[in-house]
Backbone as a ProteinNet text record, in pm:
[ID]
protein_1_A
[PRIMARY]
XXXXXXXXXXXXXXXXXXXXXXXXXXXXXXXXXXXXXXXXXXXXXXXXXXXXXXXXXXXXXXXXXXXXXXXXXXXXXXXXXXXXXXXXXXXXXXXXXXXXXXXXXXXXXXXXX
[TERTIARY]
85.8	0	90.3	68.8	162.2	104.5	243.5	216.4	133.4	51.7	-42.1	-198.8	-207.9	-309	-286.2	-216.5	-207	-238.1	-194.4	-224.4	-334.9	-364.7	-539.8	-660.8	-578.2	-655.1	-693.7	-536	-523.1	-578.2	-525.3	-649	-763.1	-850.1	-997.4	-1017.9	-961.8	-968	-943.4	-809.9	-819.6	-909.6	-931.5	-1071.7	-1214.2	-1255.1	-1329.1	-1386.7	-1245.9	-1198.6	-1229.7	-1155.2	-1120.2	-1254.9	-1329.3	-1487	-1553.3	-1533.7	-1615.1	-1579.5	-1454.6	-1391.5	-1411.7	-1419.9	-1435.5	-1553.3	-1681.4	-1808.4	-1914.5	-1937	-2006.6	-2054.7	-1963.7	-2021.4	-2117.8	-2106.4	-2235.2	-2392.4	-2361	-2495.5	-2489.6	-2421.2	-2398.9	-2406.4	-2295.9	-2303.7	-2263.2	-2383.9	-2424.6	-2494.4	-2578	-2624	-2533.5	-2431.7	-2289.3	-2246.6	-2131.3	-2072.5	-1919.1	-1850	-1783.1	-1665.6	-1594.8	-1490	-1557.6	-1632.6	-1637	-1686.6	-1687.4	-1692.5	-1531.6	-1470.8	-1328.9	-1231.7	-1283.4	-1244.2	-1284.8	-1365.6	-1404	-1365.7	-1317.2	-1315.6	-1136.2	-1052.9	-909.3	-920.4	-1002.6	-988.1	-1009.5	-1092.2	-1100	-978.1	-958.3	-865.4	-727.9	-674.3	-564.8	-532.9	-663.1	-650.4	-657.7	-752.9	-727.4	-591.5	-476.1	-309.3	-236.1	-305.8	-201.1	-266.4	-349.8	-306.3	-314.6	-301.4	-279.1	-136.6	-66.8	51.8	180.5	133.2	153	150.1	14.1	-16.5	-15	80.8	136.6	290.8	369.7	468.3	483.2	431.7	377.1	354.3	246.9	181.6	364.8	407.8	512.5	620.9	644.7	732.8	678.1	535.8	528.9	480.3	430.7	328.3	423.1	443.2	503.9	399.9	459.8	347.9	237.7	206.2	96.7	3.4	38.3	-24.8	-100.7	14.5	-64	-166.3	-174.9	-262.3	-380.6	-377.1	-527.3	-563	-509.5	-545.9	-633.2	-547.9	-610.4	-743.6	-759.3	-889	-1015.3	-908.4	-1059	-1126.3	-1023.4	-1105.9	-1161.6	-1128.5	-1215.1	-1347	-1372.2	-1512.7	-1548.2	-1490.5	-1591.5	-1613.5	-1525.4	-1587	-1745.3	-1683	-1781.5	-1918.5	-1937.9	-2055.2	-2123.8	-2134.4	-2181.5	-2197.6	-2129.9	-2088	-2226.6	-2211.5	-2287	-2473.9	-2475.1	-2612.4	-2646.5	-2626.3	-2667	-2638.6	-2549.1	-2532.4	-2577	-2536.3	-2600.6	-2705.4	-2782.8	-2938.9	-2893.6	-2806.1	-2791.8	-2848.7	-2898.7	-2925.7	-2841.7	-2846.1	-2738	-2774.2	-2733.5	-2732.9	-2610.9	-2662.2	-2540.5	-2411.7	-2393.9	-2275.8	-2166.4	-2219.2	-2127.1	-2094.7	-2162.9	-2120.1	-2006.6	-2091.1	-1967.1	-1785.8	-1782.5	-1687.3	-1607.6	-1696	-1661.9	-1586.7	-1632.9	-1570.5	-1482.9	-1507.6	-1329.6	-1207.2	-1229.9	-1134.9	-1091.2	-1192.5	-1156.6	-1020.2	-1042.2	-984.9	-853.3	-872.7	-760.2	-683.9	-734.9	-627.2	-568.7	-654.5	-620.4	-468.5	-492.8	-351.6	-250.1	-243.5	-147.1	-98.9	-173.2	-111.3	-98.9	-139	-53.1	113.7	160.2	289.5	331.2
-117.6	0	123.8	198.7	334.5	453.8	518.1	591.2	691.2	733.2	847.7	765.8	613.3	559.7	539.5	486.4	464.3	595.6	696.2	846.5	875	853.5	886.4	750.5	642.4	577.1	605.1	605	637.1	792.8	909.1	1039.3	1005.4	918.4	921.9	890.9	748.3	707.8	791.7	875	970.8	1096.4	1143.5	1249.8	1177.2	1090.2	1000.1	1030.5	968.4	999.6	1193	1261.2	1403.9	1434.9	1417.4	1459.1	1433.3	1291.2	1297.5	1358	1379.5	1441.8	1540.7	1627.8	1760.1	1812.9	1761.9	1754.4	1673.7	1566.9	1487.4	1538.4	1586.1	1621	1727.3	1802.3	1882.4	1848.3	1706.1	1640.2	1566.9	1449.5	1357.7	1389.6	1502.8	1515.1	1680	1714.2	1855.7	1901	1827.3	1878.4	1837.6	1737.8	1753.2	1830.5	1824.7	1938.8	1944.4	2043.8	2078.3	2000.2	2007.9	1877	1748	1702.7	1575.5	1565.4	1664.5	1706.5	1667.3	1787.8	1778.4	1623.5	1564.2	1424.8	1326.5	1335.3	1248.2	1302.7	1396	1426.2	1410.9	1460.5	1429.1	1272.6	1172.3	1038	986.3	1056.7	1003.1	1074.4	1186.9	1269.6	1207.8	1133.5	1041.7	953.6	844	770.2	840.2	928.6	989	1047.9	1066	1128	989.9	874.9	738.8	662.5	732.9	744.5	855.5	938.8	1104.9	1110.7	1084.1	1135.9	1020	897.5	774.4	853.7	880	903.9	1036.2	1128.2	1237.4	1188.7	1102	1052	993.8	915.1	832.2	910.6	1033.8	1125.5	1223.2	1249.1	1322.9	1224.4	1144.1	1083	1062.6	1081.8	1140.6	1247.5	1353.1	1461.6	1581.7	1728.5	1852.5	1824	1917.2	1995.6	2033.7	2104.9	2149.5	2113.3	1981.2	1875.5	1827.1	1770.3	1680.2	1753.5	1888.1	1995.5	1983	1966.5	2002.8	1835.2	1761.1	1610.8	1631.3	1678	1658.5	1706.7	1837.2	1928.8	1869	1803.7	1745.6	1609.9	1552.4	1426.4	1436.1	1620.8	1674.2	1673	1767.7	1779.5	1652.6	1595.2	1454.2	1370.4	1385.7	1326.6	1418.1	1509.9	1593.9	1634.5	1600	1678.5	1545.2	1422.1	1269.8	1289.1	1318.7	1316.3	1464.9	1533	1645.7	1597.2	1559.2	1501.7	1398	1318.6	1153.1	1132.7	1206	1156.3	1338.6	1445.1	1555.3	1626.3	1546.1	1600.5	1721.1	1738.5	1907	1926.8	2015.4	1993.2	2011.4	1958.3	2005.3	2087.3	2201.7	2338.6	2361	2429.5	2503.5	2542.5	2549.3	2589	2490.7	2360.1	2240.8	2226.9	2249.3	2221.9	2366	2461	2575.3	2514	2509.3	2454.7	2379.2	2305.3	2201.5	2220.8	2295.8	2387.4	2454.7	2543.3	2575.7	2464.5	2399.6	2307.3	2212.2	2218.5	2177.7	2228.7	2376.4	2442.8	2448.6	2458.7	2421.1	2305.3	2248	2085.8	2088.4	2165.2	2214.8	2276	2413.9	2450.8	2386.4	2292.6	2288.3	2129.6	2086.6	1962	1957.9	2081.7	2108.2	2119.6	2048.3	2056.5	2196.9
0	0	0	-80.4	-93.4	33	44.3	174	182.6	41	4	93.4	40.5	71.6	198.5	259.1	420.1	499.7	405.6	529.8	508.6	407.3	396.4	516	486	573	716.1	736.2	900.5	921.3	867.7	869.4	875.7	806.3	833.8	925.3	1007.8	1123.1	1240.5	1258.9	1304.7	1302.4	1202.4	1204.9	1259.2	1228.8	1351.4	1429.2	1512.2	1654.1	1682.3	1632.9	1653	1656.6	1530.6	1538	1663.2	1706.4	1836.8	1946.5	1917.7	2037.7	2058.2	1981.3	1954.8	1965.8	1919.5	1912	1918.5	1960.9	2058.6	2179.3	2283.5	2439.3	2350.3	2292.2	2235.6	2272.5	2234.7	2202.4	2344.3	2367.7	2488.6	2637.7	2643.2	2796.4	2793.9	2694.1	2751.9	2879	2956.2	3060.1	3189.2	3118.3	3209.3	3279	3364.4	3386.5	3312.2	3315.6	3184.5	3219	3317.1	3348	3281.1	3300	3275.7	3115.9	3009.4	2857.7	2858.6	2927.5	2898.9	2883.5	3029.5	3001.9	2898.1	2911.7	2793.9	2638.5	2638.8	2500.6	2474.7	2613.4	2604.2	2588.7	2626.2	2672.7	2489.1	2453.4	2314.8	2211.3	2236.4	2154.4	2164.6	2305.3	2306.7	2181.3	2173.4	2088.7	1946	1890	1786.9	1727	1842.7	1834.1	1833.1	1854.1	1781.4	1666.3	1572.4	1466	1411.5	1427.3	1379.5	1314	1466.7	1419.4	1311	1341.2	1256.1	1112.6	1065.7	965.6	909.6	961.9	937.2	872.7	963.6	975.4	838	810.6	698.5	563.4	583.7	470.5	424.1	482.9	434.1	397.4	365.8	341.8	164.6	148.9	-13.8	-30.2	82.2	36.6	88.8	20.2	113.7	199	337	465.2	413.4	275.7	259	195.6	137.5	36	164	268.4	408.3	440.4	471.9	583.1	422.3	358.1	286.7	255.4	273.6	252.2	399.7	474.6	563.1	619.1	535.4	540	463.9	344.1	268.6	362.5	399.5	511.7	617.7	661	780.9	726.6	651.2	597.8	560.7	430.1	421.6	552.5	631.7	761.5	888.1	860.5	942	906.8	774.7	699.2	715.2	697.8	775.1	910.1	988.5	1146.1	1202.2	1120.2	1168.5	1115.2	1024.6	977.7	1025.1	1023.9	1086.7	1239.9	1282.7	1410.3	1512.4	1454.4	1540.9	1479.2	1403.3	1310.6	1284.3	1245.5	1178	1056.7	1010.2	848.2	755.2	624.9	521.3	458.5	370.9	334.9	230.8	166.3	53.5	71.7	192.7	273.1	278.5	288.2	267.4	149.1	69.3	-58.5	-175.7	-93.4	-76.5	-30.3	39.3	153.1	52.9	28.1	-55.9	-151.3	-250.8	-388.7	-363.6	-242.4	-227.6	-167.5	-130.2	-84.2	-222.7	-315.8	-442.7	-487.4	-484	-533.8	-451.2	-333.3	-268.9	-296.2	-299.3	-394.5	-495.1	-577.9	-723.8	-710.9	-686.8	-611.4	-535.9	-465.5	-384.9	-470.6	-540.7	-594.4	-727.3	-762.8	-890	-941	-1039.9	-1036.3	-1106.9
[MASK]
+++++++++++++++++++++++++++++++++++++++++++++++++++++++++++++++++++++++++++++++++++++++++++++++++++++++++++++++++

């Protein structure tokens, strides 16, 4: 498996993780109290940083820094725009798909030779 595909793997897996971490207690243990958001979200964000940084490690060994950071943006959104609809009933809107087109374009650019 080439190291473009492995960083993309392990990024999704990691964004995942990060998504819930990040935004879950939103929904879960909002009427929580905020320590116990915090924990749980470092407790998951741990595991999301062993394969994060694997697959950073990995992603540059074929991609510049800035090829990685927008690989990595596009697997944020395709992860989050699922993560935000199906799991926090958000609605979808033009805005994602905005988002979208520029990050196109952002690829366009940065992986152009």
């Amino acid at each position: 498996m080439s190291a473009i595909v492995q960083a993309i793997v392990l990024l999704t897996i990691s964004n995942v993780f990060m998504t819930f971490a990040w935004y879950a207690h939103l929904k879960d243990v909002r009427s929580k109290p905020l320590l116990l958001a915090i924990l749980a979200s470092w407790s998951i964000a741990f595991f999301e940083y062993l394969v994060q940084v694997p697959a950073n490690r990995i992603g540059y060994t074929a991609l510049s820094l800035g090829q990685l950071k927008i690989l990595q943006e596009v697997i944020t959104l395709t992860v989050f725009v699922p993560f935000a609809v199906f799991y926090m009933k958000q609605g979808l809107d033009w805005n994602y798909f905005y988002a979208g087109l520029c990050l196109c374009g952002a690829v366009y650019f940065i992986f152009r030779s």
